[in-house]
C-alpha positions in Angstrom: -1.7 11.7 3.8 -3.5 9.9 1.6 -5.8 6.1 1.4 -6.2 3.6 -1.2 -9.3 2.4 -1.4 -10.1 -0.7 -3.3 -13.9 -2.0 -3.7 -15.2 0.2 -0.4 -12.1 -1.0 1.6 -9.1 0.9 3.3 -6.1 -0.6 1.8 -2.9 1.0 2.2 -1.5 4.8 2.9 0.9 7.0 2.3 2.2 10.0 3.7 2.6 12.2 0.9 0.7 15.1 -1.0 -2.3 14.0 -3.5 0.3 14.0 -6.6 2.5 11.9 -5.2 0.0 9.7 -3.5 -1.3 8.9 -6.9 1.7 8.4 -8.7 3.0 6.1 -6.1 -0.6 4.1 -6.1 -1.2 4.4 -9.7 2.0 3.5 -10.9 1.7 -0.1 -13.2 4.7 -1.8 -10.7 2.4 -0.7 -7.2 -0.6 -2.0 -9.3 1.1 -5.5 -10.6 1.9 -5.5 -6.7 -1.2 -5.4 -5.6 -2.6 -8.4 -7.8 0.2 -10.5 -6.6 0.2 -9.5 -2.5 -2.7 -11.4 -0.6 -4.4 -10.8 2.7 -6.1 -13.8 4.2 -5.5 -15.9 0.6 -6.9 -13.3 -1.4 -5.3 -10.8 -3.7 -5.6 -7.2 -2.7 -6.6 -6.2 -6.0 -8.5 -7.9 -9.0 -6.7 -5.7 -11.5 -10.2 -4.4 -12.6 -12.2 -2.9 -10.0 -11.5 0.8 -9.6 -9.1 2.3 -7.6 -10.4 5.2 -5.0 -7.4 7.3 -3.8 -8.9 9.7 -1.0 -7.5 12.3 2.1 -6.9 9.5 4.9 -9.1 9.7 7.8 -8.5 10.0 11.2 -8.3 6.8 12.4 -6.2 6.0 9.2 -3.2 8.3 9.7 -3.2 6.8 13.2 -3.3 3.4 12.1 -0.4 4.5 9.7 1.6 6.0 12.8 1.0 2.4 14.7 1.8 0.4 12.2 4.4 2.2 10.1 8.2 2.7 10.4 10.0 3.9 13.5 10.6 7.5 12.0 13.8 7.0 14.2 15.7 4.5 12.3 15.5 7.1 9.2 17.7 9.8 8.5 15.4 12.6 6.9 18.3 14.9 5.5 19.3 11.7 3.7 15.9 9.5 3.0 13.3 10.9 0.7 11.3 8.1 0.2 8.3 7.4 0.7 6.3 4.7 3.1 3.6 2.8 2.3 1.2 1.7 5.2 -0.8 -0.6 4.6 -4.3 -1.1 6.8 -4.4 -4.9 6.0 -2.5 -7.9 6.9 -0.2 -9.3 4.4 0.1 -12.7 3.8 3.6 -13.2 1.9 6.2 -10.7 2.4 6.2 -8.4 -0.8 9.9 -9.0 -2.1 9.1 -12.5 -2.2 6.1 -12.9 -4.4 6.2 -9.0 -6.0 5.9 -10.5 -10.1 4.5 -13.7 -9.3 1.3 -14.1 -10.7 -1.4 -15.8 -8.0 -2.0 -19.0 -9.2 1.9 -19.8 -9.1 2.4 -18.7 -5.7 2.8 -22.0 -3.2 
């Protein structure tokens, strides 16, 4: 399991192995994502400061457990994907604003 860390702050997880970790979190769509997503009215990521991608801690993959999806409603045998956590609260649900830069979100 690992953490994205952006400016010193816990961002999102992922339960996966370091490769896959960073090609999910360093991928240019998960990174245009994160300029458009907000939490609180403010963008998740500048699109300049660096990136930190670290072993989750503790109190992260339990935050992950809480607040990820109920491992019950997936079939394993049949779902390979992977789940992105994230540690902070959202503002806009990503489907809607995923591609839309900030300044024309309402």
């Amino acid at each position: 399991m690992f953490t994205l860390e952006i400016g010193g702050k816990a961002i999102a997880v992922v339960d996966a192995d370091e490769a896959r970790a960073r090609a999910v979190f360093e991928s240019d769509v998960f990174k245009q994502d994160l300029t458009v997503m907000t939490s609180q009215g403010t963008p998740l990521w500048d699109g300049a400061t660096q990136l930190n991608i670290r072993p989750a801690s503790q109190q992260e993959r339990a935050a992950s457990e809480t607040l990820g999806p109920d491992p019950d409603e997936f079939d394993d045998e049949e779902d390979d994907g992977l789940f992105v956590v994230f540690l902070v609260p959202i503002d806009h649900d990503h489907e809607e604003v995923s591609g839309v830069p900030p300044e024309l979100q309402s």
